[in-house]
C-alpha positions in Angstrom: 0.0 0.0 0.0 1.8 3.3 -1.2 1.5 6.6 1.0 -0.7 8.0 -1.9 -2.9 4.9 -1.7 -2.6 5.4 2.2 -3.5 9.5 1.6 -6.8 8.9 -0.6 -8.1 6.0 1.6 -8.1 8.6 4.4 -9.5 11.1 2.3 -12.5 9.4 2.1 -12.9 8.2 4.8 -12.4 11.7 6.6 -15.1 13.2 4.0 -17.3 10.0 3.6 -17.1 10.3 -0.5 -14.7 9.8 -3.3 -15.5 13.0 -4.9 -15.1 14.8 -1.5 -11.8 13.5 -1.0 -10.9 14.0 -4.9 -11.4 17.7 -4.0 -9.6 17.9 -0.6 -6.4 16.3 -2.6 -6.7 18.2 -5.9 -7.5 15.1 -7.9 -9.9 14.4 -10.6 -12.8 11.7 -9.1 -11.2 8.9 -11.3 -7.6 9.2 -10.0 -8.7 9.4 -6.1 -11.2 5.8 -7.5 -8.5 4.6 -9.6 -5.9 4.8 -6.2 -8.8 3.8 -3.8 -9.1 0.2 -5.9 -5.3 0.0 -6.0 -5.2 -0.2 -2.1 -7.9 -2.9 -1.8 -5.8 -4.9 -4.1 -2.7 -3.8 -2.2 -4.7 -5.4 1.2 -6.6 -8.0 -0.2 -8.9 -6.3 1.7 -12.7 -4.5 1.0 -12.6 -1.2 2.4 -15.9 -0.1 0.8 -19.4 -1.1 0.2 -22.0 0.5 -1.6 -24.8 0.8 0.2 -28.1 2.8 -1.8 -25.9 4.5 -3.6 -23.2 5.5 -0.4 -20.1 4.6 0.6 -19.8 2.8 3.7 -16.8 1.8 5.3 -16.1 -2.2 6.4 -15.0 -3.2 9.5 -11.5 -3.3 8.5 -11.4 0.1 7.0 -12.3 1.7 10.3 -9.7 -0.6 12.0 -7.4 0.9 9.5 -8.3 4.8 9.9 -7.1 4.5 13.5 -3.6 3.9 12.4 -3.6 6.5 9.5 -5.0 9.0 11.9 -1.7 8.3 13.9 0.6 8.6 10.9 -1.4 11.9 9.9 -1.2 13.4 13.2 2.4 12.7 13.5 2.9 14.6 9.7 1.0 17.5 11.4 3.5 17.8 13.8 6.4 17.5 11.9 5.3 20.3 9.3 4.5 22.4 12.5 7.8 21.7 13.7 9.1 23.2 10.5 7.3 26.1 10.7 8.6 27.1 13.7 12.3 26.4 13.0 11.8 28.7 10.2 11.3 31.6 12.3 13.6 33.7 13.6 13.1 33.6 17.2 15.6 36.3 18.5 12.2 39.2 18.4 9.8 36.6 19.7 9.7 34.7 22.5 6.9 31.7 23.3 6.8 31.0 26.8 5.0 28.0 28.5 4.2 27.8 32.2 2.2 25.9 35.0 -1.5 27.9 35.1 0.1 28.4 39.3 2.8 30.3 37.9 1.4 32.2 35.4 -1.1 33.9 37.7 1.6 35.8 39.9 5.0 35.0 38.8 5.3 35.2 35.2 3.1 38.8 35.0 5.8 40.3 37.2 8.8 38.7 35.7 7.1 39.8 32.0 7.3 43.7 33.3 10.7 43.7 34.3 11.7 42.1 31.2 9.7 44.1 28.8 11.2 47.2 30.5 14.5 46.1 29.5 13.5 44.5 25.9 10.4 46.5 24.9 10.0 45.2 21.2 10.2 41.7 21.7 6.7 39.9 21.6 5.7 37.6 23.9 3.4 34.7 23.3 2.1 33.2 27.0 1.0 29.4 26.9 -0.1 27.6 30.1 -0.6 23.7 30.6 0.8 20.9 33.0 3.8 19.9 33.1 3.7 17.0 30.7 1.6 19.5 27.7 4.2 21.9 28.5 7.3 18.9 28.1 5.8 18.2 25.1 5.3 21.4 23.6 9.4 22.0 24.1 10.5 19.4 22.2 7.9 20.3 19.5 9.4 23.7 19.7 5.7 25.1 19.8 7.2 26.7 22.5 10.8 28.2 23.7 10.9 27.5 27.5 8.4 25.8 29.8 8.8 27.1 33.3 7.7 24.5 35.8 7.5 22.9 39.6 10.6 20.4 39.3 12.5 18.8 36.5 11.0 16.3 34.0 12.1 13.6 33.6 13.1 13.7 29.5 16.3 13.4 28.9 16.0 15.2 26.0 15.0 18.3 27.9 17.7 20.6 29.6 16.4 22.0 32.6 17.9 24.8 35.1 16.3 25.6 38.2 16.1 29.4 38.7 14.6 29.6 42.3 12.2 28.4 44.8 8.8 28.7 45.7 7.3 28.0 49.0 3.5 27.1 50.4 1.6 29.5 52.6 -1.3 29.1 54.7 -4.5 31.5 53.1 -7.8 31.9 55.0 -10.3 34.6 55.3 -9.0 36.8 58.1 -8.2 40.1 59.5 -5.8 42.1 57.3 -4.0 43.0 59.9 -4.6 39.9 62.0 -1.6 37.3 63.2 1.2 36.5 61.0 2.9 34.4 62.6 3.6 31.0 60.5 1.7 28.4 61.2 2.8 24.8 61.9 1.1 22.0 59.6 0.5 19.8 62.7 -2.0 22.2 64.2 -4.3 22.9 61.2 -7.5 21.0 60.9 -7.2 18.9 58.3 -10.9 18.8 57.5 -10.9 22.2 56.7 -8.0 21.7 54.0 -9.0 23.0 50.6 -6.6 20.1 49.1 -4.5 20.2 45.9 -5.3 16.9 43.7 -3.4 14.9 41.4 0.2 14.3 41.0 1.2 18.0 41.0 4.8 17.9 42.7 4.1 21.1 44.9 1.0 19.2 46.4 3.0 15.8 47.0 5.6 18.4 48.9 2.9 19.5 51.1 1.3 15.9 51.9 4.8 14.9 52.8 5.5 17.7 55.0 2.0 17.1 56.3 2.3 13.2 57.3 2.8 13.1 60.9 5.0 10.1 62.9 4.1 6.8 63.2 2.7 3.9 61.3 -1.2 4.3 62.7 -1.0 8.1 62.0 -3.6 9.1 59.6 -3.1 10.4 55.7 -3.8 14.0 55.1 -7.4 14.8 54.1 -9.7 17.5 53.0 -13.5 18.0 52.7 -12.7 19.8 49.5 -10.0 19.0 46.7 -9.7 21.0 43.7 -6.5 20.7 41.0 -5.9 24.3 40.5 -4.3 27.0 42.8 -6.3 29.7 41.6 -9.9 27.5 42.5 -7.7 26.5 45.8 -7.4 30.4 46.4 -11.2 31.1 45.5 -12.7 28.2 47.7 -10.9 29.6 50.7 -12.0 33.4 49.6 -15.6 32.3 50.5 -14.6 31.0 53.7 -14.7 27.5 53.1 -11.9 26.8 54.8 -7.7 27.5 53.9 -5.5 27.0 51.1 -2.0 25.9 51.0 -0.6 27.4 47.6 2.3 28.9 46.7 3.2 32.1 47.7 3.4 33.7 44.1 -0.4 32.7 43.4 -1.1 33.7 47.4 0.4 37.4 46.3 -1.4 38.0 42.9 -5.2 36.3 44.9 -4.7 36.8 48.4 -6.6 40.0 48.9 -8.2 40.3 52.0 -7.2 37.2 53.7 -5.0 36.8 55.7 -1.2 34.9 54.4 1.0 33.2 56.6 4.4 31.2 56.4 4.3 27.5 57.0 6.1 25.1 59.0 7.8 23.0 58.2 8.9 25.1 55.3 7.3 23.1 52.8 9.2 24.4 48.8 10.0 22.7 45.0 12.4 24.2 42.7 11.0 26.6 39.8 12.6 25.0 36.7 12.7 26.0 33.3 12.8 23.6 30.4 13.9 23.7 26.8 15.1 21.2 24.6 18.7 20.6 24.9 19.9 21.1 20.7 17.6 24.4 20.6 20.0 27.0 21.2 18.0 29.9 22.8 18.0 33.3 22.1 19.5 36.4 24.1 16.0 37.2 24.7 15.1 34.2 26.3 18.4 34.5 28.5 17.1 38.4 29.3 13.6 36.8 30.5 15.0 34.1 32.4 17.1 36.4 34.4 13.9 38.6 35.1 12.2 35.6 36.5 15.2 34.4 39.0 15.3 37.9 39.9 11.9 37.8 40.7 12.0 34.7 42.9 14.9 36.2 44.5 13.2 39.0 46.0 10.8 36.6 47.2 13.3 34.7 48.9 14.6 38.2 50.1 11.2 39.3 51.5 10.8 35.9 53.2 14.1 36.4 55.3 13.2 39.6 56.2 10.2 38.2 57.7 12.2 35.9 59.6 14.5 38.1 61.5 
């Protein structure tokens, strides 16, 4: 079965006709018929039937189209990954991040960086940290900024900084802010952080007190997003334990408080290791250490 046999099968079966697909390929309605007969005979298999004058598809066709929507998809992505090697992407920069950090981080780190680059443009993706992964080595995007390291070897990762978990819960402004230890909080009135993201495991860790009979850490609500985390506990349904950077950019008018045990995971941004990034990229990653710098400035202030 040749890749033009291979192309017109999925032609029609994509528009459900022969003259349908003829026009999608820029074929005449004989050559796409012609090529269509030439695959059965290439199978030994019917792909067809006529049924009151339609096409219908066989059992093995549709077994087939599953497999030649792979091999499409995957041609997709190669001619996208074309496309974007063919631009220049010194002016433009395509930035990934987790949804957590884009809320509060990333803004802040953009405004520093546009002061000092003001005609580069700036495209702002967010997703999890596999979407993002994935998007990198696509080059869809030129940096993915996320909680830890993935585990892709063919991603280079650096870690630029730290972020940390606070306590937020409907309070006086100017109310106690004194941290608050883990092993006092009641646990039913957690507004938990679900799934596999590495900032929540950090805090379930941190959470799990001594001994074999001790009980797991659990919550009356569970959400898988910082910024619904910060919202539930806005209407007073109980607190949050998020990072400081979304705490900061949703936190008004509750009340924010360190944790203890210090509960943190490493900001990390990746990028595929043969893309050799751009002086603009190396300009906005600097903004964005900066950024959690002062941050880690502000929280040692605090201290003393």
């Amino acid at each position: 079965m040749r890749l033009r046999h291979i192309e017109v099968f999925h032609a029609v079966m994509r528009s459900g006709s022969v003259s349908r697909a003829a026009e999608l390929l820029n074929l005449s309605q004989s050559a796409a018929s012609k090529a269509l007969v030439q695959a059965e005979h290439a199978l030994g298999l019917k792909l067809f039937e006529r049924v009151r004058g339609r096409l219908v598809s066989t059992r093995e066709a549709e077994r087939l189209f599953g497999q030649t929507a792979l091999l499409f998809a995957q041609a997709e992505t190669v001619q996208r990954l074309a496309r974007n090697l063919r631009r220049n992407p010194g002016g433009h920069l395509r930035i990934g991040c987790l949804p957590s950090l884009g809320i509060g981080l990333i803004p802040a780190a953009v405004r520093d960086f546009r002061q000092r680059c003001p005609l580069v443009s700036i495209d702002i993706a967010t997703g999890n940290g596999v979407e993002l992964a994935d998007q990198c080595l696509s080059h869809d995007i030129d940096v993915a900024l996320v909680f830890e390291p993935a585990a892709n070897s063919r991603l280079r990762h650096m870690v630029l900084g730290a972020a940390r978990a606070v306590h937020l819960e409907v309070g006086a402004a100017d109310g106690d802010a004194a941290a608050v230890a883990l092993a006092d909080l009641d646990r039913r009135r957690w507004i938990g952080l679900g799934g596999s993201d590495p900032f929540a495991q950090r805090i379930r860790e941190a959470w799990e007190p001594p001994g074999d009979q001790a009980p797991e850490p659990m919550c009356a609500l569970e959400t898988r997003t910082y910024a619904v985390a910060c919202a539930l506990a806005a209407q007073g349904l109980g607190f949050a334990l998020v990072d400081e950077f979304t705490a900061s950019a949703m936190g008004g008018g509750m009340r924010v408080r360190q944790v203890l045990p210090e509960v943190a995971v490493d900001v990390v941004a990746l990028h595929d290791s043969a893309a050799q990034g751009s002086e603009a990229l190396v300009l906005f990653l600097e903004s964005v250490k900066a950024r959690l710098r002062d941050g880690a400035a502000q929280r040692l202030v605090q201290k003393e």
